[in-house]
DSSP file (Angstrom, degrees, kcal/mol; ACC not computed):
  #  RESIDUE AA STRUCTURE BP1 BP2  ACC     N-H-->O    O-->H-N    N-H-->O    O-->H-N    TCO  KAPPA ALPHA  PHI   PSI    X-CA   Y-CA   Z-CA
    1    1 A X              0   0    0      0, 0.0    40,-2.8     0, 0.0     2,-0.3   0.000 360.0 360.0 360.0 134.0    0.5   -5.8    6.9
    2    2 A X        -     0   0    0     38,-0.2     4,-0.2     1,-0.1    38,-0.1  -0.673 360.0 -71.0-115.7-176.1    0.9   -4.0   10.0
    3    3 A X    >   -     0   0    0     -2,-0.3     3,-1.7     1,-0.1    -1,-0.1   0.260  61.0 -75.1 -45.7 162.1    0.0   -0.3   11.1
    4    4 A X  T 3  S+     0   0    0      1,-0.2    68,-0.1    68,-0.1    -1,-0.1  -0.271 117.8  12.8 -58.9 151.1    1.7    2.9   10.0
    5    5 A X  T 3  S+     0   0    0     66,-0.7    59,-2.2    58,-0.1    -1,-0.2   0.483  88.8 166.9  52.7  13.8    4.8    3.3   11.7
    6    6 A X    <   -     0   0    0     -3,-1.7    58,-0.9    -4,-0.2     2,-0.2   0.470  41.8-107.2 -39.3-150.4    5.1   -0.1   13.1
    7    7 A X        -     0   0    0     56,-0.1     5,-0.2     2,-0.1     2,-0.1  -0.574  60.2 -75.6 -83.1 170.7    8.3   -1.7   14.7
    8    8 A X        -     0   0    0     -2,-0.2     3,-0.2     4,-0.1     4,-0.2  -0.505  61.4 -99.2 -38.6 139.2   10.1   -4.6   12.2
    9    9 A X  S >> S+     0   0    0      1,-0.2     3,-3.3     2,-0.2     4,-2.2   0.831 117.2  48.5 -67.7 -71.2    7.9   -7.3   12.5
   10   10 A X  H 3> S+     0   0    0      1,-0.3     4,-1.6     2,-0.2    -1,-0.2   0.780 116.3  45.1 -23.1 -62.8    9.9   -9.6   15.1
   11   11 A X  H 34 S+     0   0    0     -3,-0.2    -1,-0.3     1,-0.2    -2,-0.2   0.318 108.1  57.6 -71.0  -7.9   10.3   -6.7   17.3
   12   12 A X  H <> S+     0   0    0     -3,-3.3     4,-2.9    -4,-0.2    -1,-0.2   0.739 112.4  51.0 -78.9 -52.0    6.3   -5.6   16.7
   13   13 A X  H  < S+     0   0    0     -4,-2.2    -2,-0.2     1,-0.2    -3,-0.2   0.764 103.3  47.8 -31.3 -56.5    5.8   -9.1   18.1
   14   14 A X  T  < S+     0   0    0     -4,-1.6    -1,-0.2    -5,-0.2    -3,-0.2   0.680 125.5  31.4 -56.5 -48.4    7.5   -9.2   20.8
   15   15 A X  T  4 S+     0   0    0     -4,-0.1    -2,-0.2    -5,-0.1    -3,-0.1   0.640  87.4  97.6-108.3  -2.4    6.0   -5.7   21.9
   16   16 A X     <  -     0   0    0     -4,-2.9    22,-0.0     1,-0.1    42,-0.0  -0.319  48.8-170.7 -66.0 159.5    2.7   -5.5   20.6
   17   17 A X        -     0   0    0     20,-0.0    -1,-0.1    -2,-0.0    -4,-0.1  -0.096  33.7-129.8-112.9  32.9    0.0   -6.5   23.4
   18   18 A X        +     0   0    0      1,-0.2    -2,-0.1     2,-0.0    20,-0.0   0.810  57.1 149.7  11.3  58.6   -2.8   -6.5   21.2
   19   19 A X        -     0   0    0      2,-0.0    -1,-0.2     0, 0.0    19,-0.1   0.174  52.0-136.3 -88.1  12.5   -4.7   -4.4   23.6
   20   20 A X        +     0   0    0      1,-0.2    38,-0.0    17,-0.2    13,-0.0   0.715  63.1 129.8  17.9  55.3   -6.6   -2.9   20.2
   21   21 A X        +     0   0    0     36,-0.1    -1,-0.2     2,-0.1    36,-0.1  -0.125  67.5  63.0-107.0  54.0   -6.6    0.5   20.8
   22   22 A X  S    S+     0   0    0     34,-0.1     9,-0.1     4,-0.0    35,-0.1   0.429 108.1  38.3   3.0 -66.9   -5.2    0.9   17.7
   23   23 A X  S    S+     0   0    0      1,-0.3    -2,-0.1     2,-0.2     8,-0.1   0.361 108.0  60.1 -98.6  16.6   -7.9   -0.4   16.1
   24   24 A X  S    S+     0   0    0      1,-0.2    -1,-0.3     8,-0.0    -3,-0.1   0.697 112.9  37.3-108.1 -22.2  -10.4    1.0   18.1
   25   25 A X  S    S+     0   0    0     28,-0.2     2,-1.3     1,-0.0    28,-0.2   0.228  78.0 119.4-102.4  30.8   -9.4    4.8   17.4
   26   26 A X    >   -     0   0    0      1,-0.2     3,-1.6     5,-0.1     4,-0.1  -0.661  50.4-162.3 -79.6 100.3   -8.4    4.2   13.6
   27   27 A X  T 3  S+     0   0    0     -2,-1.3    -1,-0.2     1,-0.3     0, 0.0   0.934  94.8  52.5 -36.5 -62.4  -11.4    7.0   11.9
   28   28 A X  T 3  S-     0   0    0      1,-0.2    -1,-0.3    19,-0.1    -2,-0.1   0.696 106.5-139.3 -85.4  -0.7  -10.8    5.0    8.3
   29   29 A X    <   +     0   0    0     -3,-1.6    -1,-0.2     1,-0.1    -2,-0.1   0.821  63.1 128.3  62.5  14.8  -11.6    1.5   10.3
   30   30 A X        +     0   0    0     17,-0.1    12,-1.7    -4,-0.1     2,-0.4   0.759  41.5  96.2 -86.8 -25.7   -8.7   -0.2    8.3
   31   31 A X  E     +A   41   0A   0     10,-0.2    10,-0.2    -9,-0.1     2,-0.2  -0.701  55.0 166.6 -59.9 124.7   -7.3   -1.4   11.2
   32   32 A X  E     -A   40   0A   0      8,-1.8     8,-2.4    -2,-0.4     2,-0.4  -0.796  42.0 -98.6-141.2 174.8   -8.3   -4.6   12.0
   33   33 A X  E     +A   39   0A   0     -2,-0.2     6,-0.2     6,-0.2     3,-0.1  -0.764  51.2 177.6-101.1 129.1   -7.4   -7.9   14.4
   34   34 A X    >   -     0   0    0      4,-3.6     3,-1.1    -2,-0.4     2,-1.0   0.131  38.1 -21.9-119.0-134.5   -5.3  -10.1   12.2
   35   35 A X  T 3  S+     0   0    0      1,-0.3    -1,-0.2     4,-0.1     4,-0.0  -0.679 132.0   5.7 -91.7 125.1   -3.5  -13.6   12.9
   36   36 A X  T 3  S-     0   0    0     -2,-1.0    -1,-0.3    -3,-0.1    -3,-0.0   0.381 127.8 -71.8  87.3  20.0   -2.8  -14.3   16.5
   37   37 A X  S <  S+     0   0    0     -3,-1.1     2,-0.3     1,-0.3   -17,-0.2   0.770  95.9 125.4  84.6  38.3   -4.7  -11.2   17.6
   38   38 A X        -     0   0    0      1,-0.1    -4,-3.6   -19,-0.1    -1,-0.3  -0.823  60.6 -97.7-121.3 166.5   -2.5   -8.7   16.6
   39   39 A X  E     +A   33   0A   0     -2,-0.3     2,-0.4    -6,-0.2    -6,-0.2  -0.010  41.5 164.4 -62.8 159.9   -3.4   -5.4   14.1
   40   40 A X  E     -A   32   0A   0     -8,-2.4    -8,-1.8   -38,-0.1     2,-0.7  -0.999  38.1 -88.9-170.9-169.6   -2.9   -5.3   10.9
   41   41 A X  E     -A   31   0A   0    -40,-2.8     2,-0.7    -2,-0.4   -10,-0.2  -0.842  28.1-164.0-100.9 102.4   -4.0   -3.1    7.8
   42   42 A X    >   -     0   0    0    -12,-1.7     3,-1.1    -2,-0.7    -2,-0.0  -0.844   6.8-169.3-105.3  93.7   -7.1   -3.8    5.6
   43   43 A X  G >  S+     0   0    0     -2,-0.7     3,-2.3     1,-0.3    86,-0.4   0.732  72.6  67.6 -73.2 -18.3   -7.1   -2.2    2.7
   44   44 A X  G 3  S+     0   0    0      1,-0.3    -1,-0.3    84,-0.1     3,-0.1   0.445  94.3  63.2 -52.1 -12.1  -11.1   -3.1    1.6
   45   45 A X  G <  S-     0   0    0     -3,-1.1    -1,-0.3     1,-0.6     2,-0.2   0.413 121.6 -78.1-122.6  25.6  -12.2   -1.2    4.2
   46   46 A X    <   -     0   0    0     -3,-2.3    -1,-0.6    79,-0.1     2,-0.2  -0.702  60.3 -56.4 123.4-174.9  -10.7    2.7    3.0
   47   47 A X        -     0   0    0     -2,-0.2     2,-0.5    -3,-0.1    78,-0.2  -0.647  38.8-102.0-101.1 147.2   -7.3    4.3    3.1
   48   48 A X        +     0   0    0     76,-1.8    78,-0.2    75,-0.2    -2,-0.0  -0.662  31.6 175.4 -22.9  90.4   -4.5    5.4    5.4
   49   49 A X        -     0   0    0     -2,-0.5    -1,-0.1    77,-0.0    75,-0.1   0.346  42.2-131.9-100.8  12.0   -4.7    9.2    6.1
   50   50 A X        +     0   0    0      1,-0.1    -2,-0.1    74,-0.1    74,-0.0   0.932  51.2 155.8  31.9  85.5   -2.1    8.7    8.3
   51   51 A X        -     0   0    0      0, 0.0    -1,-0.1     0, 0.0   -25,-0.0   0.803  43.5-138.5 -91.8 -42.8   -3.4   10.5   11.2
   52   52 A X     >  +     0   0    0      3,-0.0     4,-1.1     4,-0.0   -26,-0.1   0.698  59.7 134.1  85.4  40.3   -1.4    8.8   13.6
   53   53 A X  H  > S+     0   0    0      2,-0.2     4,-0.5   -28,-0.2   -28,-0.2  -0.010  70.2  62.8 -74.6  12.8   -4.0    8.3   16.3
   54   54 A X  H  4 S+     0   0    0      2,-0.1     9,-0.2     3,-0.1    -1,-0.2   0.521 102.5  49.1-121.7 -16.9   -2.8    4.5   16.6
   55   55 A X  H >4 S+     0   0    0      2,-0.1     3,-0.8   -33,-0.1    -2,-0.2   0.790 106.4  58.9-100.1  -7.8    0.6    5.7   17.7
   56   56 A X  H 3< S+     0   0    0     -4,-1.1     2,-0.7     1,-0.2    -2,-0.1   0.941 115.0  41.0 -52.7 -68.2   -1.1    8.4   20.7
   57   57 A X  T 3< S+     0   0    0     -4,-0.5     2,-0.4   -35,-0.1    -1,-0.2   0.231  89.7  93.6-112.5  35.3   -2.6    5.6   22.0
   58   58 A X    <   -     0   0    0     -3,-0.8   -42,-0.0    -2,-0.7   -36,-0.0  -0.847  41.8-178.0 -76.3 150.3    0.2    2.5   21.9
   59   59 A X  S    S+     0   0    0     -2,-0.4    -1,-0.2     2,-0.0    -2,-0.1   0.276  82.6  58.3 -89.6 -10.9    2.1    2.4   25.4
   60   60 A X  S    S-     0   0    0      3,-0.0   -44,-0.1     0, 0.0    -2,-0.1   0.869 104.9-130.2 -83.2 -32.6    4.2   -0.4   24.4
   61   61 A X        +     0   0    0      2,-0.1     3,-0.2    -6,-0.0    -6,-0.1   0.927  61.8 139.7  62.5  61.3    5.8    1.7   21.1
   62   62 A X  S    S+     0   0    0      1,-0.4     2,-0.5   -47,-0.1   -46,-0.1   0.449  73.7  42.7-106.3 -19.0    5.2   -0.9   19.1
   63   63 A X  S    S+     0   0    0     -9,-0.2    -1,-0.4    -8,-0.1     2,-0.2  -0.984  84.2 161.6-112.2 154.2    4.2    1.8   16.8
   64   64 A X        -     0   0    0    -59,-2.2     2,-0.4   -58,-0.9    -9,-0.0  -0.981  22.3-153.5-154.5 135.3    6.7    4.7   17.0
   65   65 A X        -     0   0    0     -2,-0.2     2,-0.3   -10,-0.1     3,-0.1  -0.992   3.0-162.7-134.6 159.6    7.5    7.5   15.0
   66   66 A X    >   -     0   0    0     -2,-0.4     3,-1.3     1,-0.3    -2,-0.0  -0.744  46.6 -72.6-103.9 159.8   10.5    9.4   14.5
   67   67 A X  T 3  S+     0   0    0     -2,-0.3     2,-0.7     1,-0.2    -1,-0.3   0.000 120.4   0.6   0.1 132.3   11.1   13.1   12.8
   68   68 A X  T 3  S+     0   0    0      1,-0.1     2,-0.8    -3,-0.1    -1,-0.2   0.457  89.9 157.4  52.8   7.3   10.6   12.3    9.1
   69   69 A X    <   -     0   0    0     -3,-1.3    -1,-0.1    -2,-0.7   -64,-0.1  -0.665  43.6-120.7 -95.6 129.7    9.9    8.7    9.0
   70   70 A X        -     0   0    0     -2,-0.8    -4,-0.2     1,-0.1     3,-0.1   0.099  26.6-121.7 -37.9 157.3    8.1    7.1    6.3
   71   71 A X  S    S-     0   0    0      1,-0.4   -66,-0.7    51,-0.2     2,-0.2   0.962  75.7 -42.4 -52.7-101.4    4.8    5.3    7.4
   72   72 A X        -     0   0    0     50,-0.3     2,-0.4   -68,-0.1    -1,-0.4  -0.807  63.2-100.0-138.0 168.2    5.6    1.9    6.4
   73   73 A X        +     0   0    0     -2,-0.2    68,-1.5    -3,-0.1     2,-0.3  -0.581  69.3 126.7-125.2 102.6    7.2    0.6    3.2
   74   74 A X  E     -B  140   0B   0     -2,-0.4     2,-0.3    48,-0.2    66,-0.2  -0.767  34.8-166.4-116.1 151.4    4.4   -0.5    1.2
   75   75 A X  E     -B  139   0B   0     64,-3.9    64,-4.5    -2,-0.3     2,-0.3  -0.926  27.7-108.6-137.8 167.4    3.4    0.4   -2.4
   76   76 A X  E     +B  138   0B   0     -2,-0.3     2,-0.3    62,-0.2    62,-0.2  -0.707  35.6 171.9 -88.4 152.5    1.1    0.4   -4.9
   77   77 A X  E     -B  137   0B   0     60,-0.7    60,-2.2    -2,-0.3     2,-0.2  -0.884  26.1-131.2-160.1 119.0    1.9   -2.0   -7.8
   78   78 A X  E     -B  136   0B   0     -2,-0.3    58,-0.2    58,-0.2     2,-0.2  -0.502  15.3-149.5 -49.8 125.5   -0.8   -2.9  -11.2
   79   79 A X        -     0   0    0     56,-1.8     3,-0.1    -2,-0.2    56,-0.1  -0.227  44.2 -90.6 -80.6-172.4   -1.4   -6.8  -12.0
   80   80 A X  S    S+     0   0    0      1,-0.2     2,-1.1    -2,-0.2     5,-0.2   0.402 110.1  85.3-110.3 -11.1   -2.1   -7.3  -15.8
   81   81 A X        +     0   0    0     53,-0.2     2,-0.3    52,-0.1    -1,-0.2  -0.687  48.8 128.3-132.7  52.9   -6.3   -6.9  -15.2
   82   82 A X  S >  S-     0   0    0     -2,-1.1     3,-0.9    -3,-0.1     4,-0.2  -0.775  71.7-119.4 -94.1 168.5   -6.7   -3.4  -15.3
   83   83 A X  T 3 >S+     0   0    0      1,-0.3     5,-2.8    -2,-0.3    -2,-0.1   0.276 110.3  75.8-101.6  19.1   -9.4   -2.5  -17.8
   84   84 A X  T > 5S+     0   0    0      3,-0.2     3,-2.1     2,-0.2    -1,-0.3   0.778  89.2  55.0 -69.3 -49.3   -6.9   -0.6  -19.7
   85   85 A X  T < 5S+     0   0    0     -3,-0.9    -2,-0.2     1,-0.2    -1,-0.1   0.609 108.1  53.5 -46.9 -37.5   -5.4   -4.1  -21.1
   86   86 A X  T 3 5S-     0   0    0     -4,-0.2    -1,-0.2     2,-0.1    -2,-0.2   0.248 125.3-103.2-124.6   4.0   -9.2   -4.7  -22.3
   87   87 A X  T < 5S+     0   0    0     -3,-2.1     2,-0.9     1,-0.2    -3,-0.2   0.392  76.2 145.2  97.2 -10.3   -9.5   -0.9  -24.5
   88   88 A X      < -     0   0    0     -5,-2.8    -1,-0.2    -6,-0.1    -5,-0.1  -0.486  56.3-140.3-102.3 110.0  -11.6    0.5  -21.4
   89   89 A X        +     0   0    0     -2,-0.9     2,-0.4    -5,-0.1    -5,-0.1  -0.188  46.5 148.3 -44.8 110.2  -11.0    4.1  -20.8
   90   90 A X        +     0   0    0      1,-0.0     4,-0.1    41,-0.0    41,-0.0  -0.989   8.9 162.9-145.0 151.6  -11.0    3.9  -15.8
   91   91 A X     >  +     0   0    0     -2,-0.4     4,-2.4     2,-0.1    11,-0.1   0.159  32.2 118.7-157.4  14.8   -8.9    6.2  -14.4
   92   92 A X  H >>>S+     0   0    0      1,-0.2     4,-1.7     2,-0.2     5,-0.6   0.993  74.1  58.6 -45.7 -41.6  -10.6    6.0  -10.6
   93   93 A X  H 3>5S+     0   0    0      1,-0.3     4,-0.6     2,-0.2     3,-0.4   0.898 106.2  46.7 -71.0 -44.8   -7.6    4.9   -9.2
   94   94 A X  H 345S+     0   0    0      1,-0.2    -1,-0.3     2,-0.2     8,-0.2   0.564 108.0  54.6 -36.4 -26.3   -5.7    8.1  -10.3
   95   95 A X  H <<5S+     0   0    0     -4,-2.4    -2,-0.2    -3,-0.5    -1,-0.2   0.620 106.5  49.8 -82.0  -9.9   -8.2   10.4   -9.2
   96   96 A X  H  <5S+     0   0    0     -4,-1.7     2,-0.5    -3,-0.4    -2,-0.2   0.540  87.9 102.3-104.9 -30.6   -8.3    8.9   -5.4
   97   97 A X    ><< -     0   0    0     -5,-0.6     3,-1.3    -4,-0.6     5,-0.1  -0.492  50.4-176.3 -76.1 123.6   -4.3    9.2   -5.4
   98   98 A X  T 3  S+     0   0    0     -2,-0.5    -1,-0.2     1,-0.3    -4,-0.0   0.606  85.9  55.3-102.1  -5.3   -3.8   12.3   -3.4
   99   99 A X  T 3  S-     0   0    0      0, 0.0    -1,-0.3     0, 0.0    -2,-0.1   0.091 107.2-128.4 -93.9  24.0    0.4   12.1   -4.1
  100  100 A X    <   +     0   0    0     -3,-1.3    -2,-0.1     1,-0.2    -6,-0.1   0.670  63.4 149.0  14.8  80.6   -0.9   12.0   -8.2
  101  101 A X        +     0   0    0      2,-0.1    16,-1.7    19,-0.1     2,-0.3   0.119  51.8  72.3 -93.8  -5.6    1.7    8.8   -8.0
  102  102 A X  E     +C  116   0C   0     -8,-0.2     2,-0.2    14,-0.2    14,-0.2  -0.757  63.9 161.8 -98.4 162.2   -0.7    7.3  -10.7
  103  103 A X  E     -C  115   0C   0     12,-1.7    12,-1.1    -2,-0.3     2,-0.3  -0.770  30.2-137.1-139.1-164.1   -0.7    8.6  -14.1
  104  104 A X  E     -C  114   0C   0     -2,-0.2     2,-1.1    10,-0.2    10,-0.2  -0.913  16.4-142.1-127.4 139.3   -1.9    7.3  -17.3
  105  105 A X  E     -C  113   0C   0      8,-2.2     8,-1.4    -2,-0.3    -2,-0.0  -0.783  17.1-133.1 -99.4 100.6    0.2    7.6  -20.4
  106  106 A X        -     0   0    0     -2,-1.1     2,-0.4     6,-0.2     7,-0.3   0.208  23.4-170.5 -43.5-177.5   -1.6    8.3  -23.5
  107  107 A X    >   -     0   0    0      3,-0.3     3,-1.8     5,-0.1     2,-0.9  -0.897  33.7 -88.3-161.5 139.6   -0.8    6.4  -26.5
  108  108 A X  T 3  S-     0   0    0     -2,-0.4     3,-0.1     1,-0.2    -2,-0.0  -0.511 101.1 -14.9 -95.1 129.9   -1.7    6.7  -30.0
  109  109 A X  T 3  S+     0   0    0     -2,-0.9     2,-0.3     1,-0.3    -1,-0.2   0.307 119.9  92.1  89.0   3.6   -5.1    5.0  -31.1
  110  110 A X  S <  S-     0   0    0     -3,-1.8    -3,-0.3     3,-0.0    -1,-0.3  -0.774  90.1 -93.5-125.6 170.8   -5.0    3.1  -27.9
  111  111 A X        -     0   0    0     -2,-0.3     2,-0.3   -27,-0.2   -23,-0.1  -0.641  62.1-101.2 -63.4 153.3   -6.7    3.7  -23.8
  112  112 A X        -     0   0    0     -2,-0.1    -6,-0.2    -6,-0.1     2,-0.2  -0.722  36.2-117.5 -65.1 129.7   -3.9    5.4  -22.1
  113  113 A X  E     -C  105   0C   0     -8,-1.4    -8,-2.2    -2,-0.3     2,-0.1  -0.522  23.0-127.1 -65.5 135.1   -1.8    2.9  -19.7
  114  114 A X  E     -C  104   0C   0    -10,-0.2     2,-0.4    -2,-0.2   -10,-0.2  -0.438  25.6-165.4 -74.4 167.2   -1.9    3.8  -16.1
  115  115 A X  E     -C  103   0C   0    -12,-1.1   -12,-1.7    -2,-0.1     2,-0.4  -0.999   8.4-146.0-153.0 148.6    1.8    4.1  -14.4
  116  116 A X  E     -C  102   0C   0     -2,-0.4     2,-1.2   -14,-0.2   -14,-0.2  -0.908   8.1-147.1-109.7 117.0    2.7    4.2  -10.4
  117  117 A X    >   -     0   0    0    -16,-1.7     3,-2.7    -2,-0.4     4,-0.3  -0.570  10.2-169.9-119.4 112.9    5.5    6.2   -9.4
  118  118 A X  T 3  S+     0   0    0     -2,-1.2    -1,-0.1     1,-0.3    23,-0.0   0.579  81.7  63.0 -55.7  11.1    6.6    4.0   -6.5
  119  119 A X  T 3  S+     0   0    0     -2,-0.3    -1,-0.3   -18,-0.1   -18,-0.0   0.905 116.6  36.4-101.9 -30.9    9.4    7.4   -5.3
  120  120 A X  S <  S+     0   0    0     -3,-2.7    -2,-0.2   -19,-0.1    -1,-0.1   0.848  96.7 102.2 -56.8 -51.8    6.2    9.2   -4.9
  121  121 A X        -     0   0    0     -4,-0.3   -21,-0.0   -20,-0.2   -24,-0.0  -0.232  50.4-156.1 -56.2 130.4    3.4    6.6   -3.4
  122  122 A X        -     0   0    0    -47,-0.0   -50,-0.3   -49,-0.0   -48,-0.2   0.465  29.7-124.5 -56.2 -21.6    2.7    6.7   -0.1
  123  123 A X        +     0   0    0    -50,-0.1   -75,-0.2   -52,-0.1   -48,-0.1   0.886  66.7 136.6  65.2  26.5    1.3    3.1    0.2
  124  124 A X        -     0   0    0    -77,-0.1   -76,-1.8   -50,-0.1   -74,-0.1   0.967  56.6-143.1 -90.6 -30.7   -2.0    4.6    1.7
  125  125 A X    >>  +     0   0    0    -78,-0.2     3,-3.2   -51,-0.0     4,-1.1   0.445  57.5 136.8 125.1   9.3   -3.8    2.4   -0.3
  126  126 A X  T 34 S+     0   0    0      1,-0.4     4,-0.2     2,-0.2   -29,-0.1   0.904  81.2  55.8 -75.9 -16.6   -7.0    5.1   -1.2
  127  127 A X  T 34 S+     0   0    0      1,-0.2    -1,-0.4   -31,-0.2     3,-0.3   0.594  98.5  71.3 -78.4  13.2   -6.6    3.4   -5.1
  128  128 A X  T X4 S+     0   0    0     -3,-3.2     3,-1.9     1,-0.2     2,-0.3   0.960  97.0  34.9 -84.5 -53.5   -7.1    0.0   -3.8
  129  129 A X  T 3< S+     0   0    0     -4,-1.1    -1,-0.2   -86,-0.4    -2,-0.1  -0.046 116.5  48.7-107.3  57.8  -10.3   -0.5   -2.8
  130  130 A X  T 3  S+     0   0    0     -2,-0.3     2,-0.9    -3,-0.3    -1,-0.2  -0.007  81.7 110.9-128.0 -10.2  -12.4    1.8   -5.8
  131  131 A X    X   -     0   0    0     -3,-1.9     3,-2.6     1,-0.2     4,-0.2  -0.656  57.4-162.9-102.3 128.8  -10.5    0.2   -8.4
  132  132 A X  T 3  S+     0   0    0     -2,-0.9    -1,-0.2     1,-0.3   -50,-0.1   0.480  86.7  51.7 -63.1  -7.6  -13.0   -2.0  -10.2
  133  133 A X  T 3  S-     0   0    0    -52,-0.0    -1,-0.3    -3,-0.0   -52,-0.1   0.295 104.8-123.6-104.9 -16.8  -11.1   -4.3  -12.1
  134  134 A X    <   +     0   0    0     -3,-2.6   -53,-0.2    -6,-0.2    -2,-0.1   0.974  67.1 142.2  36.8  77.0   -8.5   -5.5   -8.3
  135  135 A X        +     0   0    0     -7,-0.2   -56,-1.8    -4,-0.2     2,-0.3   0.256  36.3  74.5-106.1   1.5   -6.0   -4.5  -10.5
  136  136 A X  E     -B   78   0B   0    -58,-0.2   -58,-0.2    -8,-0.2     2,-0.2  -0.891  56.8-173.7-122.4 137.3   -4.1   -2.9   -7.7
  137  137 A X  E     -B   77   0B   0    -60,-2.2   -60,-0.7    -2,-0.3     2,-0.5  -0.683  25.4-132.5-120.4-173.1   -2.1   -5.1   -5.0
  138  138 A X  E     -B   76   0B   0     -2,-0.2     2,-0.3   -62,-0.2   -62,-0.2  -0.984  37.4-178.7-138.7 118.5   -0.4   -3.2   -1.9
  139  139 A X  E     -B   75   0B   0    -64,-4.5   -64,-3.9    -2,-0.5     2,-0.3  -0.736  27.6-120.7-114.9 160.6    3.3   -4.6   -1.8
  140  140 A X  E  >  -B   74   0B   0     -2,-0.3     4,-3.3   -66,-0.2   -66,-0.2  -0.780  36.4-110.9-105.5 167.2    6.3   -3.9    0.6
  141  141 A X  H  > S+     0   0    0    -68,-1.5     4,-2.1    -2,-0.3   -67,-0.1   0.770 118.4  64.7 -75.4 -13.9    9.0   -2.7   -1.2
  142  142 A X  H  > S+     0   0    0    -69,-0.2     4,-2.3     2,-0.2    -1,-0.2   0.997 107.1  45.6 -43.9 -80.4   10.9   -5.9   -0.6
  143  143 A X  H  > S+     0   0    0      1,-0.2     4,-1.6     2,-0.2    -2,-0.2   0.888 107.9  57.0 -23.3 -70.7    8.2   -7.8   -2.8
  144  144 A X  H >X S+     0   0    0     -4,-3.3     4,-1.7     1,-0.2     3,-1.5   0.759 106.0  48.4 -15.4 -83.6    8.2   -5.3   -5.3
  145  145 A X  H 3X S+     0   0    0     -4,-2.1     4,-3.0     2,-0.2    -1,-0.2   0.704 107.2  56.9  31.4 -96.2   11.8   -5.7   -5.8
  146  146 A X  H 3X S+     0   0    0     -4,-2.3     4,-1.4     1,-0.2    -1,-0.2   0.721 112.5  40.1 -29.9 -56.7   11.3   -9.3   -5.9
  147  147 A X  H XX S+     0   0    0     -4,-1.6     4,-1.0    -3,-1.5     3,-0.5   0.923 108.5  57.1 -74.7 -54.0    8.9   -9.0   -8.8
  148  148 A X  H >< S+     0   0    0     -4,-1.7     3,-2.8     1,-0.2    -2,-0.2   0.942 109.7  46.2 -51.3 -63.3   10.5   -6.5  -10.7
  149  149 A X  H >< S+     0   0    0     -4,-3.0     3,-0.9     1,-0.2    -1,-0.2   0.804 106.7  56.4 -50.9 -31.5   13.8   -8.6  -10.9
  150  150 A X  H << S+     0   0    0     -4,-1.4    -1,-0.2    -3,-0.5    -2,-0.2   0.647 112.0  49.2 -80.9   2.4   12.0  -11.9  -11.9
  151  151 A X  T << S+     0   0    0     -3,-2.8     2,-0.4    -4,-1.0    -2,-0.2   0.110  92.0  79.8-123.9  54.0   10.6   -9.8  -14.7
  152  152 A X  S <  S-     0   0    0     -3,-0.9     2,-0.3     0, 0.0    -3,-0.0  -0.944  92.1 -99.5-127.2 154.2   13.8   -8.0  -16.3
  153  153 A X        -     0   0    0     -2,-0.4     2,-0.2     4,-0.1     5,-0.1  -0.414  34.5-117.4 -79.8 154.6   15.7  -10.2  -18.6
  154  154 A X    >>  -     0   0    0     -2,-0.3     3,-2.1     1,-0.1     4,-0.8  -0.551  30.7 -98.9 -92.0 163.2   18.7  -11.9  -17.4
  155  155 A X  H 3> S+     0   0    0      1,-0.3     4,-1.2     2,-0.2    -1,-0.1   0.657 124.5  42.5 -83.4 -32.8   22.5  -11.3  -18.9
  156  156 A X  H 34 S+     0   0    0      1,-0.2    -1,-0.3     2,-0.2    -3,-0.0   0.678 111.8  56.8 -98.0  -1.3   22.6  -14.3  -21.1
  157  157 A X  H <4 S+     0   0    0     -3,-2.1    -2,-0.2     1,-0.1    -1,-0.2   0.712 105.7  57.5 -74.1 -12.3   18.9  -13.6  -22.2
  158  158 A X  H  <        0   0    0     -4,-0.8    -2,-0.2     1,-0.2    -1,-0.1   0.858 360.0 360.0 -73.7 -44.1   20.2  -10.5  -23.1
  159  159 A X     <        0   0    0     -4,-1.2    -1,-0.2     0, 0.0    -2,-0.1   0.585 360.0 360.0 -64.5 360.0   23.2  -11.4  -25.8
């Protein structure tokens, strides 16, 4: 995963010179040197406050931002081992979201489920690394997608 505001990944390649001042002024330290010596995003070590001290100091504009452009598109997305699934009342990961993109939805007699709403998340990542259970992945939206379609039923599962 590469920095806020990257370029598309060829074209980050191509321009990046993994001169790591990036990662050398990132405050949360989530920037880190990744494979072939270029940045990329580590969400274990804190969040994206999107400060944008890693595009002052590119000179190539391999990160760039325009007026109004999203960060990156990454999201937040639940695997099945949150401790909600197991009866256990955690709700960290909502309290750390500062776009309240988590919720939990009560239910009666049961923990309330949490739910992501990915038109709201930022992809900063501050529920990743607090939530005790790694019940949280950080997807691009592509993935997401991906996943979401291999789990809706298909037209003749449907009749």
């Amino acid at each position: 995963m590469r920095p806020p505001w990257a370029l598309p990944e060829s074209s980050f390649v191509d321009t990046c010179t993994r001169c790591d001042q990036c990662i050398s002024v990132c405050p949360e330290k989530i920037l880190r040197k990744g494979g072939a010596g270029f940045p990329q995003v580590n969400f274990t070590y804190g969040e994206c406050t999107f400060c944008a001290d890693c595009i002052s100091v590119c000179e190539t504009g391999a990160l760039h931002s325009q007026k109004k452009q999203q960060p990156w598109q990454i999201k937040a997305i639940l695997n099945t081992t949150f401790l909600a699934v197991q009866g256990v009342i955690c709700v960290v990961c909502a309290e750390q979201c500062e776009s309240r993109s988590i919720r939990f939805t009560p239910q009666a007699g049961k923990v309330a489920l949490p739910e992501i709403d990915l038109t709201t998340c930022t992809g900063c990542g501050a529920c990743y690394r607090p939530c005790p259970a790694n019940a949280i992945a950080i997807q691009s939206m592509n993935q997401i997608q991906d996943i979401q379609q291999l789990h809706q039923p298909s037209t003749s599962e449907a009749m």
